[in-house]
N, C-alpha and C positions, 0 to 999 in steps of 0.2 A: 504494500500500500504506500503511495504516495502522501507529501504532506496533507495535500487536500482531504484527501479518504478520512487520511486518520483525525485532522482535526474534526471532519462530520461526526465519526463514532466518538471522540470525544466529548463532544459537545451533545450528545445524545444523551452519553450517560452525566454529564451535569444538569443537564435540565430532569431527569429524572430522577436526581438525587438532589438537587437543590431548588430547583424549580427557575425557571425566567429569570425573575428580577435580583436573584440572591448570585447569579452564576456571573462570575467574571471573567475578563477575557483569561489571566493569569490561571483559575481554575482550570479551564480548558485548553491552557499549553501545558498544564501538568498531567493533567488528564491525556491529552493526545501525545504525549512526545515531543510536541514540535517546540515553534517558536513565535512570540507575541509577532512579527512582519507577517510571519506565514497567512496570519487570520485577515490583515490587511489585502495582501497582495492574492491570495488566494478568494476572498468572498466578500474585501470591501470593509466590513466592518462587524464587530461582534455581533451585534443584534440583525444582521443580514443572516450570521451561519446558524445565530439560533434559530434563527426564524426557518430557516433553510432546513435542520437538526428537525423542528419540531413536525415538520410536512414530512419530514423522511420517516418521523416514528408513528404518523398516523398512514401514512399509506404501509407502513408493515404489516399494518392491524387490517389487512383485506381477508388474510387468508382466515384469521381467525372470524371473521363474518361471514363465511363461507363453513367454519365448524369441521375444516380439516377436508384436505383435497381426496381423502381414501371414500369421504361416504357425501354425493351428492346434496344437494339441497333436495329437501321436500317438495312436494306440489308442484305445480303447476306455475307457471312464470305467471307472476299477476297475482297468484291466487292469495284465498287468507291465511293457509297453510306454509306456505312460501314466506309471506310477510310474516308470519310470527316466525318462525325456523330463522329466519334472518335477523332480524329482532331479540330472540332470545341467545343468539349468538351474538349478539354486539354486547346486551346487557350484560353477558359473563363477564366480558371484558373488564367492566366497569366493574365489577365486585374483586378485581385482582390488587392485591396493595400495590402500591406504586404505580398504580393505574397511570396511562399518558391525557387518561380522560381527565385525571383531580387536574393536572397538570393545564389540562383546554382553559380552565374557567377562568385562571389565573391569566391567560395570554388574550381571552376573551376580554379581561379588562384591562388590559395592558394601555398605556399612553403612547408609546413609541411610534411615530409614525410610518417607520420604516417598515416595523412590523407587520404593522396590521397592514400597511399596502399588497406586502408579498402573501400575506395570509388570504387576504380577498380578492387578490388573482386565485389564490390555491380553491377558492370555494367550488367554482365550479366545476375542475373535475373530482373535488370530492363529489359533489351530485350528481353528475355522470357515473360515477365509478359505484353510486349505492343504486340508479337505476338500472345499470347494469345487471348488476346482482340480482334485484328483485325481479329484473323482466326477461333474461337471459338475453338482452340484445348485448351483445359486442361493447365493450366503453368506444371503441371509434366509431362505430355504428350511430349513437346516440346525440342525436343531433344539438346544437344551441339552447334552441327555444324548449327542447323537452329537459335538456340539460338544468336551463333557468325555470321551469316551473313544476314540474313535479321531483328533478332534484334539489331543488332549493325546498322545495316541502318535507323532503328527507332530511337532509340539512336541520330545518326547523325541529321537525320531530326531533331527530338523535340530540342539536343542543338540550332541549328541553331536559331530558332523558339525563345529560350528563351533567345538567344544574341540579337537578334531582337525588340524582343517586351521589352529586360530591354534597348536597346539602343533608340529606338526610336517608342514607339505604336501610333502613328498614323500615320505612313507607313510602318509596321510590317502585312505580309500577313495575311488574315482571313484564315477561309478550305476553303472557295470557290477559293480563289487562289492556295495554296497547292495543292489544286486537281485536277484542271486544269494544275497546271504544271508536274502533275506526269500523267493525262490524254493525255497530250501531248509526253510523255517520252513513253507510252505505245505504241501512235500510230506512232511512229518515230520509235520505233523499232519495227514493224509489217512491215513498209516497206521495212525491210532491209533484 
């Protein structure tokens, strides 16, 4: 691994042992091996490679959305079966100590501008990437506008889901509630 590589896993593991705001750049050339220019000349500036560190630790967390590449997803692409199986796979996630989820809420309020810019570029193909998931269509497949509007719905959900479960997990919804309440959203709008 080059300096680059390894200042990312570096910098991976400070943010999930100190979280954002505590992590300095000094921490993560201790941590990486390297050298305070590296993080400069290599990504611009610390709060660039965090930011950079924290998209790399949330797009790891696919396959665990997926509940392991040996045994397919359930249902039906679409279906309510599907949606909770994915769903109850993300929400594991969030019951792990050192979750990268406790870690969101903190970067959710973060002030840095730098930040949150590269973050809210990253949004949409998070929601690409969880339509994917739930509809078996391809992430390149999946166009803009369904990108921006029912992955951004996903998006909404999972924040929700991960203010919840870092505020309070043991009345933080399972999927079996989730999908009851979006099963109930379904048939409330079928009567109308």
């Amino acid at each position: 691994m080059g300096h680059r590589e390894d200042l990312l896993e570096g910098a991976k593991r400070c943010l999930l042992q100190k979280g954002f705001m505590r992590t300095t750049a000094r921490d993560i050339v201790k941590e990486s091996g390297t050298n305070l220019a590296s993080i400069g000349y290599h990504y611009g500036s610390k709060d660039a490679l965090l930011a950079q560190a924290y998209v790399a630790l949330v797009e790891g967390m696919s396959d665990a959305f997926e509940g392991g590449a040996a045994d397919p997803l359930p249902g039906a692409p679409g279906s309510l079966e599907r949606f909770r199986a994915v769903w109850a796979n993300v929400i594991d996630t969030m019951r792990e100590p050192g979750s990268v989820w406790r870690l969101s809420m903190e970067v959710i309020t973060c002030e840095l501008p730098e930040v949150r810019d590269h973050l809210a570029r990253a949004q949409r193909e998070g929601g690409r990437g969880l339509v994917a998931l739930l509809t078996d269509v391809p992430e390149d497949e999946v166009d803009d506008a369904t990108a921006d509007t029912l992955g951004r719905f996903y998006l909404t959900l999972m924040t929700g889901l991960i203010a919840q479960w870092t505020f309070d997990p043991k009345t933080a919804p399972d999927a079996d509630a989730v999908t009851e309440g979006l099963r109930q959203i379904i048939e409330a709008a079928a009567r109308t």
